[in-house]
Wavefront OBJ file of the C-alpha trace (Angstrom):
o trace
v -22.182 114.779 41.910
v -25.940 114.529 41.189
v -24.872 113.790 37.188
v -22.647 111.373 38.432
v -25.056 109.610 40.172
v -27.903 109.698 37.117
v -24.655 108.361 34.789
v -24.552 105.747 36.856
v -27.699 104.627 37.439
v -28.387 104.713 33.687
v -25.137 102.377 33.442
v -26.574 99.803 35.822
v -30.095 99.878 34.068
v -28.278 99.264 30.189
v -25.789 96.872 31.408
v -28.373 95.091 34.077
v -31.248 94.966 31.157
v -29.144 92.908 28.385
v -29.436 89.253 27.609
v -27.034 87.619 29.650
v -26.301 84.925 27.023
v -27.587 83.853 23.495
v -29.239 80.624 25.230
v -32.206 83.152 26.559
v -35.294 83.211 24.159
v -37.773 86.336 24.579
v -41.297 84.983 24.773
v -41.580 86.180 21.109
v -38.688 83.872 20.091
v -40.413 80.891 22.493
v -43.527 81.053 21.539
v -42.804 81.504 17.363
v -40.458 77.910 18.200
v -43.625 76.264 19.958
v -45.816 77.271 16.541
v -43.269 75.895 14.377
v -43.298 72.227 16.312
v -46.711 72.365 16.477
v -48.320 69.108 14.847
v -52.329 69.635 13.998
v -54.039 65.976 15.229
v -54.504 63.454 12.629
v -56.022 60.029 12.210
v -53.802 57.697 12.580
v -50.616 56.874 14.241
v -47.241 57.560 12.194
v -46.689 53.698 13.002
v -49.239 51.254 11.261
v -50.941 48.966 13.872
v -49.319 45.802 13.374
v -51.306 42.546 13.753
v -49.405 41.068 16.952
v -50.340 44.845 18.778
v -53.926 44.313 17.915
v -53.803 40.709 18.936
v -52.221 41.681 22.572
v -54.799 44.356 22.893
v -57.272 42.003 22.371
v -56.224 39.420 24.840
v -55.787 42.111 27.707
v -59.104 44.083 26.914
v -60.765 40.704 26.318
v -62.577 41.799 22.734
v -62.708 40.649 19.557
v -62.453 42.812 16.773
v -64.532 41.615 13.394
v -62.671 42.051 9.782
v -64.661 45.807 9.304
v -62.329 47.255 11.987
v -59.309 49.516 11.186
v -57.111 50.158 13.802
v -55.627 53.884 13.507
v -53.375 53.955 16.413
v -51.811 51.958 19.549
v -49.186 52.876 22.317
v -48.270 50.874 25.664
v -47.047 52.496 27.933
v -44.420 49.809 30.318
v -41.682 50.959 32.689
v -43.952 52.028 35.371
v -45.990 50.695 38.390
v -48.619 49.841 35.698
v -48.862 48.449 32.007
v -51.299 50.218 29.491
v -52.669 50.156 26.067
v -54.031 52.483 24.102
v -56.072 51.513 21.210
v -57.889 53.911 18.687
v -60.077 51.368 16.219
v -62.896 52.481 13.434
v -65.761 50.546 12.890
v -69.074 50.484 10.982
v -71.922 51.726 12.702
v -73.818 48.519 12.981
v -71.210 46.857 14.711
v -70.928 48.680 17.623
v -73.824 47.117 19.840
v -72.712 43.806 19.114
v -68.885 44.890 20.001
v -70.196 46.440 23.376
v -72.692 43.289 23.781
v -69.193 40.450 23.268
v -66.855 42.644 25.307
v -66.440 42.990 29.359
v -68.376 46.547 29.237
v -71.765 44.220 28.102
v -73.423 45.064 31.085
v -72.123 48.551 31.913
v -74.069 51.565 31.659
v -72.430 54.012 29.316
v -72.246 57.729 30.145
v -73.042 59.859 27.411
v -70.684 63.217 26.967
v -68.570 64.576 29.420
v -65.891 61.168 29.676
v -62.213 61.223 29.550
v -59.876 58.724 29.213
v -56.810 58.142 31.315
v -53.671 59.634 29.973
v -55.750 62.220 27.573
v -55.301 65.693 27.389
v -51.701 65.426 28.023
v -49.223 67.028 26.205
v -47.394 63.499 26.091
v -50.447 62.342 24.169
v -49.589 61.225 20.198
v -50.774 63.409 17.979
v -53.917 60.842 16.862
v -55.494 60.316 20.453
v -57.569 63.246 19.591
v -61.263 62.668 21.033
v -61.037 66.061 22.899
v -63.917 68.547 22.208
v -65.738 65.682 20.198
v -69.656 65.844 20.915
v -71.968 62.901 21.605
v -69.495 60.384 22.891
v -70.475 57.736 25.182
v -67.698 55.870 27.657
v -67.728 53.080 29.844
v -65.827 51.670 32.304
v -65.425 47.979 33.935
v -63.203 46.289 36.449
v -61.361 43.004 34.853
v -60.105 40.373 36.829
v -55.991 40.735 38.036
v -56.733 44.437 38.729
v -57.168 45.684 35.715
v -59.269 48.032 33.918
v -60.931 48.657 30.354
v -62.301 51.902 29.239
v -64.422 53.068 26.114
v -65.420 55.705 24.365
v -67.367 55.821 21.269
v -67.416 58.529 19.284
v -69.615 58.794 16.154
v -67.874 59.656 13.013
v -70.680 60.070 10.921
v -73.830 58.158 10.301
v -71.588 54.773 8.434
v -68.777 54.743 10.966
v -67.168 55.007 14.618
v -64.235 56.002 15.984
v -63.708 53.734 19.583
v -60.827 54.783 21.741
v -59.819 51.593 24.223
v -57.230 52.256 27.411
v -57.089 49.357 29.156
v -54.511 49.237 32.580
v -52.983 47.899 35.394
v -54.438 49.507 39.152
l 1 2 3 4 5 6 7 8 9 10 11 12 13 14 15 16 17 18 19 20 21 22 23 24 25 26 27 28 29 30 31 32 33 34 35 36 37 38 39 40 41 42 43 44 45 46 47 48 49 50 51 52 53 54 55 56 57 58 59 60 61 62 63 64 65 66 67 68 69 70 71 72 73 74 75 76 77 78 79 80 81 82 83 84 85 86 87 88 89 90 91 92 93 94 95 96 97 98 99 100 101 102 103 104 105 106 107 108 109 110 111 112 113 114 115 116 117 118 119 120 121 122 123 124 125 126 127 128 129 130 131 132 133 134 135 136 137 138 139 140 141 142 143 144 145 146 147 148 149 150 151 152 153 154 155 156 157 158 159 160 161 162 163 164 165 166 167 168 169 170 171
């Protein structure tokens, strides 16, 4: 009786323990899947910045951008409560005080280090809204009228150039 009862217990354990289907992934199989869809961050966008997406950022965020700027990504976000834009721009060095000095963040104080950006470090984030872990950024914030908001952070590329990451929104 007692072998019969071991027999059987080792039964339920084998048959209990397999895979129930094919559809199951061990975390080996999971995680090996994740590496292979894994993107490193770039640049720019996939999708070149067309002129009519740069012209709609700049009516909402109420900027101009001069003819040294290269926009390297955009992506608005409708469908919701809210409407947003995010814009991800390079720019020569010397231009960035005037930028700050013609935009709606003139008389803002700017935050150096420590900022994020709304919708950032999100895993729906595109590949090229990659500020994260950057050092020496500065960001500022100001209300616009209609309830809406513009954000900026400036991070410096190297000594010739910026990279400035614009959200603006809906509240």
């Amino acid at each position: 009786m007692r072998a019969l009862s071991v027999v059987l217990i080792l039964l339920v354990v084998l048959v209990g323990c397999r895979r129930s289907s094919q559809t199951e992934e061990s975390p080996q199989e999971y995680f090996a899947k994740l590496e292979k869809q894994w993107k490193p961050p770039t640049e720019r966008s996939n999708s070149p910045v067309t002129a009519a997406q740069l012209a709609e950022s700049s009516q909402h965020m109420g900027i101009r951008f001069s003819s040294n700027t290269i926009a390297l990504g955009f992506r608005k976000e409708t469908g919701g409560m809210d409407t947003a834009i995010f814009l991800k721009v390079r720019m020569p060095s010397n231009e960035v005080e005037r930028f700050i000095a013609a935009s709606p963040l003139a008389k803002e104080r700017f935050r150096e280090n420590g900022a994020a950006l709304p919708g950032s470090n999100s895993l729906l984030d595109p590949w090229w809204w990659n500020f994260t872990g950057k050092r020496q950024v500065r960001y500022g914030q100001a209300s616009l009228p209609k309830a809406e908001v513009l954000h900026m952070l400036i991070d410096p590329e190297n000594r010739s150039s910026v990279i400035v990451y614009l959200v603006w929104h809906q509240t």
